[in-house]
C-alpha positions in Angstrom: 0.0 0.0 0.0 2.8 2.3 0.8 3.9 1.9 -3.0 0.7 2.9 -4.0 0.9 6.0 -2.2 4.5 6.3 -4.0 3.2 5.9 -7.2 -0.1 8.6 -6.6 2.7 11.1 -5.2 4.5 10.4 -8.1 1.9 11.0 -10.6 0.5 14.2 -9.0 4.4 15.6 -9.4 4.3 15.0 -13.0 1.3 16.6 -13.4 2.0 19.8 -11.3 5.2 19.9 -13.5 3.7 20.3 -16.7 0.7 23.2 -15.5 3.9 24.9 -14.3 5.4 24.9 -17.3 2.5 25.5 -19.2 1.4 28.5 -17.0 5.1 29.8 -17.6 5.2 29.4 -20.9 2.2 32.1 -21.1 3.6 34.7 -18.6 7.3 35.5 -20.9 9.5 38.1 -18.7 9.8 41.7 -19.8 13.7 42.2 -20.9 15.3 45.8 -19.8 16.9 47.7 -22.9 19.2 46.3 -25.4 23.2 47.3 -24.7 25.0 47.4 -27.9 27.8 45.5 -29.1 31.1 46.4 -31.0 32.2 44.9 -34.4 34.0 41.2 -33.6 37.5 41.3 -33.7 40.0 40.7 -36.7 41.8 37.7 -36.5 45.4 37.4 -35.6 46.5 37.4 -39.1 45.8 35.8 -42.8 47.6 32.6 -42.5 47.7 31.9 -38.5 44.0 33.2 -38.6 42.3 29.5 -37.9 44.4 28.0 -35.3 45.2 32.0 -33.2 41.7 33.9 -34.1 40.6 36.3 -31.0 37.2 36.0 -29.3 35.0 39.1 -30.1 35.9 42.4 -28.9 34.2 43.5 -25.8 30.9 44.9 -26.3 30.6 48.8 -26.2 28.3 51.6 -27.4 24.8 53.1 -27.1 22.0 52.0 -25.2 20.5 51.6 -28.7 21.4 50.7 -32.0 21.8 53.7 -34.6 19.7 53.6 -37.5 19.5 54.8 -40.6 16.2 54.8 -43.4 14.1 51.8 -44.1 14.0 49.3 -46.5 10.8 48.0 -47.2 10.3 44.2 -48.5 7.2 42.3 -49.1 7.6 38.9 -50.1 5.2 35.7 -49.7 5.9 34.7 -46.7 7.7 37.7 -45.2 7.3 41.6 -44.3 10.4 42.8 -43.6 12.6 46.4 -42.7 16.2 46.8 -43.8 18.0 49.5 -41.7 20.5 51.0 -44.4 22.6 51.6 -41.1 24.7 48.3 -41.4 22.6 47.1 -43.6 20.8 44.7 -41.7 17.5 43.3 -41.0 16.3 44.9 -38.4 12.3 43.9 -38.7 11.1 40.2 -39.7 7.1 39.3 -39.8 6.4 36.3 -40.5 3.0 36.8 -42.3 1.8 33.1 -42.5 2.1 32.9 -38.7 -0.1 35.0 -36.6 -0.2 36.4 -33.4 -2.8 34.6 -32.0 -5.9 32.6 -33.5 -7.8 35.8 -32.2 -5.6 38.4 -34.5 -5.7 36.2 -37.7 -4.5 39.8 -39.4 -1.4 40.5 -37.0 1.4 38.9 -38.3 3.8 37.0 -36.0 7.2 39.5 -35.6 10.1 37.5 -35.4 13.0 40.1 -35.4 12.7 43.8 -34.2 15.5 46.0 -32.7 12.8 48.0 -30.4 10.0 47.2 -27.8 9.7 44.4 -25.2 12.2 42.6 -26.1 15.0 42.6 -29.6 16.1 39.7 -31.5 17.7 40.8 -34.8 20.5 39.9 -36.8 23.6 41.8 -37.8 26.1 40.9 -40.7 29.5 42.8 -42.0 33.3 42.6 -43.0 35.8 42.9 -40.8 39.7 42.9 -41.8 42.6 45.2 -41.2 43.2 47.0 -44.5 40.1 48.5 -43.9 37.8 50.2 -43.1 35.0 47.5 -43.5 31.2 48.1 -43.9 30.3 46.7 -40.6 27.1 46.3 -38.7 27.6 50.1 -37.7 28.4 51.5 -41.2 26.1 53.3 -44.1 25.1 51.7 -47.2 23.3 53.3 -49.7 20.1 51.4 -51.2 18.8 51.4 -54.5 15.3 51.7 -54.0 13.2 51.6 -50.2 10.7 49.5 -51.4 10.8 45.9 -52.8 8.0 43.4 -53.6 7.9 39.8 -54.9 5.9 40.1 -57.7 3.7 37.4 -59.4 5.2 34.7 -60.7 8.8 35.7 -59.6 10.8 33.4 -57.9 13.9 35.7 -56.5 13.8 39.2 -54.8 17.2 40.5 -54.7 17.8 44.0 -52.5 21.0 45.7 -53.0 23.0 48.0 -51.0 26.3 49.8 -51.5 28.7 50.9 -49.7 32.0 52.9 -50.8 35.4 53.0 -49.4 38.7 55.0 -49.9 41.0 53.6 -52.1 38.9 52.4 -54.1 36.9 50.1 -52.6 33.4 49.2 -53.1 30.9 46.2 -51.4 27.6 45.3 -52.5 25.5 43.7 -49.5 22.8 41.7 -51.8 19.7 39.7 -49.7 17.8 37.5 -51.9 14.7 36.4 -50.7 13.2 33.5 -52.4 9.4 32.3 -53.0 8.0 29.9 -50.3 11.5 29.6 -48.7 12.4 31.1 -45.2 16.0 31.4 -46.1 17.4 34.6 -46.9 20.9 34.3 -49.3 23.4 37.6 -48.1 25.8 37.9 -50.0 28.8 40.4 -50.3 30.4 41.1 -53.4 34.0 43.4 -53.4 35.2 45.0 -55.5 39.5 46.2 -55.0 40.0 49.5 -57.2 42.9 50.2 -55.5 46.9 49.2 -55.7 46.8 47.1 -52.6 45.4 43.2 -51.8 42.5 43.3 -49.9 41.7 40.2 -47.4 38.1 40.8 -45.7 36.6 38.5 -43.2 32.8 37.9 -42.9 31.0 37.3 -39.3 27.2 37.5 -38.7 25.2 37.1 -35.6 22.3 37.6 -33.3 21.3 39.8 -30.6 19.1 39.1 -28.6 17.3 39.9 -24.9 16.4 38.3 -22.9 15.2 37.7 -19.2 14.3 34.0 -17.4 11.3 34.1 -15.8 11.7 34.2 -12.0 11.2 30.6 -11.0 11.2 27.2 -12.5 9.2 24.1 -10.9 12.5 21.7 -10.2 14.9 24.0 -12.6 13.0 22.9 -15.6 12.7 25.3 -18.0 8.9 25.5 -20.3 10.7 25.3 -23.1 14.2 25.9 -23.9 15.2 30.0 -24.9 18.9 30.5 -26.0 21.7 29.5 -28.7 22.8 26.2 -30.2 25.1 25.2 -32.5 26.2 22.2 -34.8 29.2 21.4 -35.9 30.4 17.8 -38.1 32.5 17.2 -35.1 30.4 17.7 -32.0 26.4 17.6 -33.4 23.7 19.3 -32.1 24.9 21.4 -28.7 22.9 24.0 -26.8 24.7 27.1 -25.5 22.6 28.6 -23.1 22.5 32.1 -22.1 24.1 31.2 -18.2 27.1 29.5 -20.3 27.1 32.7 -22.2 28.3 34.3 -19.1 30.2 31.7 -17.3 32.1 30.9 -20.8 31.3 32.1 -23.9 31.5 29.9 -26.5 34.6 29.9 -29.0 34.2 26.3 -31.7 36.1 26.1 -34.5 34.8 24.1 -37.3 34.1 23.8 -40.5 30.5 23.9 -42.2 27.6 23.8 -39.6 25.2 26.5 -38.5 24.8 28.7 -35.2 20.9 29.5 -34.3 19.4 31.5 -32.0 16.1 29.8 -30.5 12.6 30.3 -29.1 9.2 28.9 -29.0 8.3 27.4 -32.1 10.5 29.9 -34.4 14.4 30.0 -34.6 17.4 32.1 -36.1 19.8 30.2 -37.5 23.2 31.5 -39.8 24.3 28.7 -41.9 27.9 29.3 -43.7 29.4 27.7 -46.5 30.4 23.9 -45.7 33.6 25.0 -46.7 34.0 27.6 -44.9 36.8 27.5 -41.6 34.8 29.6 -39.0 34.7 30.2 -35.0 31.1 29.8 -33.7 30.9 32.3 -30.6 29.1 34.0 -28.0 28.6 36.8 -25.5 26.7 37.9 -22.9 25.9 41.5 -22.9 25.6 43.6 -20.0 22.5 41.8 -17.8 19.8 40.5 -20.0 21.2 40.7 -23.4 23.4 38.3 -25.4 25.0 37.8 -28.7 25.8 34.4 -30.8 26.9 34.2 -34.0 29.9 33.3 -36.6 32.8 34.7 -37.9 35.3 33.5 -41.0 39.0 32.2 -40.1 40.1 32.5 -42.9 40.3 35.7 -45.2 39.5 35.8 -49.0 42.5 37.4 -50.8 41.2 39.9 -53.5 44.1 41.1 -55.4 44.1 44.7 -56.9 41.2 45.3 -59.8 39.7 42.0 -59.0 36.1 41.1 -57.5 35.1 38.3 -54.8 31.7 37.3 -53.0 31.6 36.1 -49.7 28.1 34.7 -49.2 25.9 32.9 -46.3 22.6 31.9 -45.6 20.2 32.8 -43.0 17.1 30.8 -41.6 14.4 33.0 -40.2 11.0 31.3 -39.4 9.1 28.1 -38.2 10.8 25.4 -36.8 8.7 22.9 -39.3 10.2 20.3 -39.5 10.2 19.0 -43.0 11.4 22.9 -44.3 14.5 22.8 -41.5 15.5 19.0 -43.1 16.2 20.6 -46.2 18.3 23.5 -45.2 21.2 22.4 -43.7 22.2 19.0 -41.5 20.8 18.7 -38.1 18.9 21.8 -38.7 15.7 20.0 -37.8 17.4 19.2 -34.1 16.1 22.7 -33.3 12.6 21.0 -32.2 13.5 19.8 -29.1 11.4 17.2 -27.2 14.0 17.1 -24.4 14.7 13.4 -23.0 12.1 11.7 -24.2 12.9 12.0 -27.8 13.7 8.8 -28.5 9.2 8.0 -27.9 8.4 11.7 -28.8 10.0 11.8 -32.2 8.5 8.4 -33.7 5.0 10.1 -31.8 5.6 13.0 -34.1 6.2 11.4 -37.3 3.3 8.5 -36.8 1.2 12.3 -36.1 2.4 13.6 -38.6 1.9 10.8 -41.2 -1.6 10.2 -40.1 -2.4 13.8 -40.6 -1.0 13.9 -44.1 -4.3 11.2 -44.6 -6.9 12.9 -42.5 -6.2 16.6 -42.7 -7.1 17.3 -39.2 -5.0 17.4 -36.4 -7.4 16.7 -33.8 -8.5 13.7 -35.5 -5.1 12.8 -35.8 -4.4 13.0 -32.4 -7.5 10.3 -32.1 -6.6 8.0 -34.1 -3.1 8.2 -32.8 -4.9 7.2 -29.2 -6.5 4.2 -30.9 -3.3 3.2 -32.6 -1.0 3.5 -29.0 -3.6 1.4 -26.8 -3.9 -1.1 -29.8 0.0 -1.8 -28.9 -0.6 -1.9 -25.1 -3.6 -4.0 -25.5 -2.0 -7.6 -24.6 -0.3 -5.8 -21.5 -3.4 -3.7 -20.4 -5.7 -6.6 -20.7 -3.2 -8.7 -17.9 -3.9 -5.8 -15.6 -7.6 -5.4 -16.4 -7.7 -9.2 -15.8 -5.6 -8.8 -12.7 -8.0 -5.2 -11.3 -10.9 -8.1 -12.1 -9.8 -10.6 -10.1 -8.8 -8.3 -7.4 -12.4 -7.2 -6.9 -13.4 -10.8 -6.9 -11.5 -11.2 -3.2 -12.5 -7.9 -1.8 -15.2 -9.4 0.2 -12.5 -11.3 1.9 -10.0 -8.4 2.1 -13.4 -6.4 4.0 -13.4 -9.8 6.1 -9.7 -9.4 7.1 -10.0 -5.5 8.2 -13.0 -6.4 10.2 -10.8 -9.6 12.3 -7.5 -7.5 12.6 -8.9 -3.8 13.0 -6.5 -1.4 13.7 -3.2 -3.8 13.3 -2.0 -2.6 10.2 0.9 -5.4 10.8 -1.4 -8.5 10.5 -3.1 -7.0 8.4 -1.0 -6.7 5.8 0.3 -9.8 6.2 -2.7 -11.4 5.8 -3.9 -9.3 2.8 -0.4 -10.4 1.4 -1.3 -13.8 1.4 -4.5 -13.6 0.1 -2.7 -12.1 -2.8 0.0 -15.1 -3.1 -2.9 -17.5 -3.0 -4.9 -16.3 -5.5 -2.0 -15.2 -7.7 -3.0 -11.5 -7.7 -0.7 -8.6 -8.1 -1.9 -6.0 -6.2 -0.1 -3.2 -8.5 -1.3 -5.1 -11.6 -3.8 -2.6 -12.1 -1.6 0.8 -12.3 0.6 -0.6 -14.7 -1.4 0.4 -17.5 -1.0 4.0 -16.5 2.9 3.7 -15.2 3.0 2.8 -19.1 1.2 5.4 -20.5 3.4 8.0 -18.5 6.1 8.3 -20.8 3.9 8.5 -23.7 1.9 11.0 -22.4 4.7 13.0 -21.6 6.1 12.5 -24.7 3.3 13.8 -26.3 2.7 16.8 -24.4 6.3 17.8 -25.7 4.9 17.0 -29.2 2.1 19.4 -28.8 4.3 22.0 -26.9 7.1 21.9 -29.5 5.7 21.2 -33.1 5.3 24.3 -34.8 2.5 22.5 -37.2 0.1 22.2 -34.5 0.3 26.2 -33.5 -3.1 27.2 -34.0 -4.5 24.3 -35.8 -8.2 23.5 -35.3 -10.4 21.1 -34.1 -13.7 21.0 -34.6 -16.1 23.2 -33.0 -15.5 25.3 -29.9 -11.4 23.8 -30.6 -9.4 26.7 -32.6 -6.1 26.2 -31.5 -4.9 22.4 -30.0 -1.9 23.8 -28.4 -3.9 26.1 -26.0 -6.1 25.3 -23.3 -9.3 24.9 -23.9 -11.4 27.9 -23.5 -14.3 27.0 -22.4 -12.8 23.8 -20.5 -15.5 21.0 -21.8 -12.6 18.8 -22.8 -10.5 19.1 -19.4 -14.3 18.1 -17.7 -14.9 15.4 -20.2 -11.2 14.1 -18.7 -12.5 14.2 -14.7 -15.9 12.9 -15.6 -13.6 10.0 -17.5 -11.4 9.8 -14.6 -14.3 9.1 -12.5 -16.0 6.6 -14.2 -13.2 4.4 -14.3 -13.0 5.1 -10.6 -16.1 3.6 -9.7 -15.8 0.5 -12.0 -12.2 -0.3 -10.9 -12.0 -2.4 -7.0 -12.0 -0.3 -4.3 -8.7 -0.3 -2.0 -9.5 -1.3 1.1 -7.6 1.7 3.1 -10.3 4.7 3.6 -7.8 7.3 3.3 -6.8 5.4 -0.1 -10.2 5.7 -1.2 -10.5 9.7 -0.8 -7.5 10.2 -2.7 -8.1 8.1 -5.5 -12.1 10.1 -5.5 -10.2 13.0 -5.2 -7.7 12.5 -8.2 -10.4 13.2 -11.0 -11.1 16.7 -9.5 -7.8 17.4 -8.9 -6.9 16.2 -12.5 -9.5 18.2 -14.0 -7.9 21.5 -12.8 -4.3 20.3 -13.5 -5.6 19.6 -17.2 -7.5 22.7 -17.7 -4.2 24.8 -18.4 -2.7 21.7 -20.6 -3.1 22.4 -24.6 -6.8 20.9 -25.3 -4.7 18.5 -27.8 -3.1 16.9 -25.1 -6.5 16.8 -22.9 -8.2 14.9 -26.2 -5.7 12.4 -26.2 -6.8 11.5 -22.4 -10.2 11.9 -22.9 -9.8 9.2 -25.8 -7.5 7.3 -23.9 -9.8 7.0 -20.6 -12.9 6.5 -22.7 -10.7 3.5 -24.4 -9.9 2.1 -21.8 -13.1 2.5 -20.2 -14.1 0.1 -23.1 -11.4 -2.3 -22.7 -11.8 -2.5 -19.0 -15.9 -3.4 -19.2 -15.3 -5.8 -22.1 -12.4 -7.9 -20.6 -14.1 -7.5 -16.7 -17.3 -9.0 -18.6 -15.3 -12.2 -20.1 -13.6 -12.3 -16.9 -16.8 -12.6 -15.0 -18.6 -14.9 -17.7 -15.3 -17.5 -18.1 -15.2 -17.9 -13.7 -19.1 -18.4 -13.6 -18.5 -21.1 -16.4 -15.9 -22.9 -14.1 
């Protein structure tokens, strides 16, 4: 009995885990203002450059960045401002993401340099035969207004910038139809008498500010930096090890992404390309990650070169983030249970691709899971049945020994090894369903596909609560019903809290997504079924005997 109580207190920690992180999740901090940082540093020289490169240069400057005039953009799937000041994308909207299933209009804003909180990118040429257009220098556009017209594919937007001696960059951003990766490109141009032997770096800044507590350190879902590299994989750099130690890898190929809920950030340079991923934390609440080249191209006088990356700025969809670079798709993080939540996912996302409907998805995804666990949830059905076949005599027992919980349990124990029953037999179908459920409630939390997505009905969005909290009832009305058809434990203070789990459920489930609560609701009514249908032949094959 004491292991029962083990495994309730267990259970009821799970749970409160979860709401926490789901109430977190809805209450973001508010980030102080941005501090700015400097250009990285050059490094050391040309040809020791990718074994002796510096970290960046300590971060100074305004409170806020310096800007310059606005470069419109309108493309399918972005709206977007170029600041002509460093020539960098200041604003991003993602227009096929909104806010909120209430603002269907308002656009999702993935970068902005102003407001609650900044996450932007910056991009420039460092060297020291300079100067270099930096994230801090002027360019001059050709036009302040571009549009991806009908039936165009590219969107290319220019900007220039001129140097003494002769030297002149083009910073070109393509944009490309039905793609969320942005081509940057600079191309140089060396007028004068001298080599020139530029470096490129780009990287994110970004705010931000934990929230004040964390149910047993876990975090809702995971805010900072990662990187991946052919050598080490997929690796998170948080913003605390931005502090403690800054990152400094180098490697060749790989990516380095900034990441939040559902959207990331990620600058993905050449595979050929020898550069240091890095990191800083600025000031309090404000840190930087990006890349920067090791080694330098060498553009002899009269001559033009083009140094060129990519940037990723948008959903973390899955199937889109497998065709940009390696590992990319590593950004949707189902934390330790990925080895059950990622085959969840794709048996999800493969039954959607038939039915169109998430919600029905997530159904038939019930029926498919206890269809596995059916051989090992009949056993404990069979052995819940059997237990309530000797609960007369277990009511016999607490009636002789009263208050002597000794003899008691003793005597209950051999009751139990004469009839062969296991008196635990009968939460091991839930003990099972644990991980899963788990497991799936990082699904919903994580997959980008189910943002918003509909049900039917009252259901708008399956990764938010339900707002009129029918389905989190339809769960505690569930709950109880298998209550009163499952045997009753012969312990009165047992009994309470096992009639006090549905309420308490219901509560804990009304701030889960309603995605999550469906997939219990199905699962109890399920098993529900199973239960009466193997208790029947249960009942029916020992009257035969």
């Amino acid at each position: 009995m004491d292991n029962q109580r083990l495994f309730l207190l267990v259970i009821l920690s799970a749970i409160l885990l979860l709401m926490w992180q789901a109430w977190e999740n809805q209450h973001p901090p508010v980030p102080a203002q941005i501090v700015r940082p400097a250009t990285p540093s050059v490094p050391a020289s040309p040809t020791t450059a990718s074994t002796s490169a510096s970290a960046p240069a300590t971060p100074v400057g305004p409170a806020k960045p310096a800007t310059g005039a606005h470069i419109r953009v309108v493309t399918d799937l972005f709206s977007a401002e170029l600041d002509t000041r460093g020539g960098d994308l200041r604003q991003l909207d993602l227009k096929a993401y909104p806010v909120s299933e209430t603002r269907p209009n308002s656009p999702l804003r993935l970068f902005r340099d102003q407001g609650r909180y900044v996450f932007y990118v910056e991009s420039g040429l460092i060297g020291r035969h300079g100067p270099w257009p930096d994230h801090q220098s002027l360019y001059q556009p050709a036009a302040l207004h571009y549009t991806l017209a009908a039936g165009q594919d590219t969107l290319k937007v220019p900007l220039t910038w001129t140097g003494p001696g002769g030297l002149r960059v083009v910073k070109t951003y393509t944009f490309h139809r039905d793609s969320y990766v942005i081509d940057v490109s600079y191309t140089i141009t060396n007028g004068g008498q001298t080599p020139r032997s530029p470096y490129l770096y780009a990287q994110f800044l970004r705010s931000y500010t934990p929230p004040p507590h964390h149910l047993f350190g876990v975090a809702p879902s995971y805010v900072g930096a990662a990187v991946y590299s052919p050598q080490k994989k997929y690796q998170k750099v948080p913003f605390d090890d931005m502090r403690h130690k800054p990152l400094a890898l180098d490697t060749h190929g790989g990516w380095v992404a900034m990441l939040q809920h559902y959207f990331v950030g990620a600058w993905i340079p050449p595979r050929s390309a020898n550069t240091r991923f890095y990191s800083e934390a600025l000031g309090d609440h404000h840190y930087l990650a990006g890349y920067k080249t090791l080694t330098p191209a060498v553009i002899a006088p009269g001559a033009t070169a083009t140094l060129s990356t990519r940037l990723y700025a948008g959903p973390t969809d899955q199937a889109r983030l497998r065709k940009v670079a390696p590992g990319l798709d590593l950004t949707v993080d189902y934390g330790w249970l990925t080895f059950i939540a990622a085959p969840l996912y794709w048996l999800l996302a493969h039954i959607h691709a038939v039915v169109g409907n998430w919600g029905w998805s997530i159904i038939l995804l019930t029926v498919l899971i206890k269809l596995v666990f059916y051989p090992l949830s009949a056993t404990s059905y069979r052995s819940m049945a059997h237990l309530r076949q000797v609960q007369p005599k277990l009511a016999a027992l607490k009636e002789r020994y009263g208050d002597d919980r000794q003899k008691l349990s003793q005597a209950m124990m051999e009751i139990y090894k004469t009839e062969k029953i296991n008196p635990l037999g009968g939460c091991l179908p839930i003990v099972v369903q644990i991980p899963v459920f788990i497991s799936l409630y990082w699904v919903l939390l994580q997959s980008v596909e189910l943002r918003q997505a509909p049900f039917i009905l009252w259901i708008h969005d399956l990764s938010a609560r339900d707002p009129y909290f029918i389905l989190p009832i339809l769960m505690g009305i569930s709950m109880l019903t298998q209550q009163l058809i499952s045997p009753q434990m012969t312990d009165p203070l047992q009994r309470k809290v096992m009639m006090a789990m549905p309420v308490l459920f219901t509560f804990f489930f009304a701030f889960f997504p309603s995605g999550l609560v469906l997939y219990w609701v199905c699962q109890n009514l399920l098993s529900i079924a199973q239960q009466w249908w193997i208790t029947r032949r249960f009942d029916a094959g020992r009257r035969a005997k």
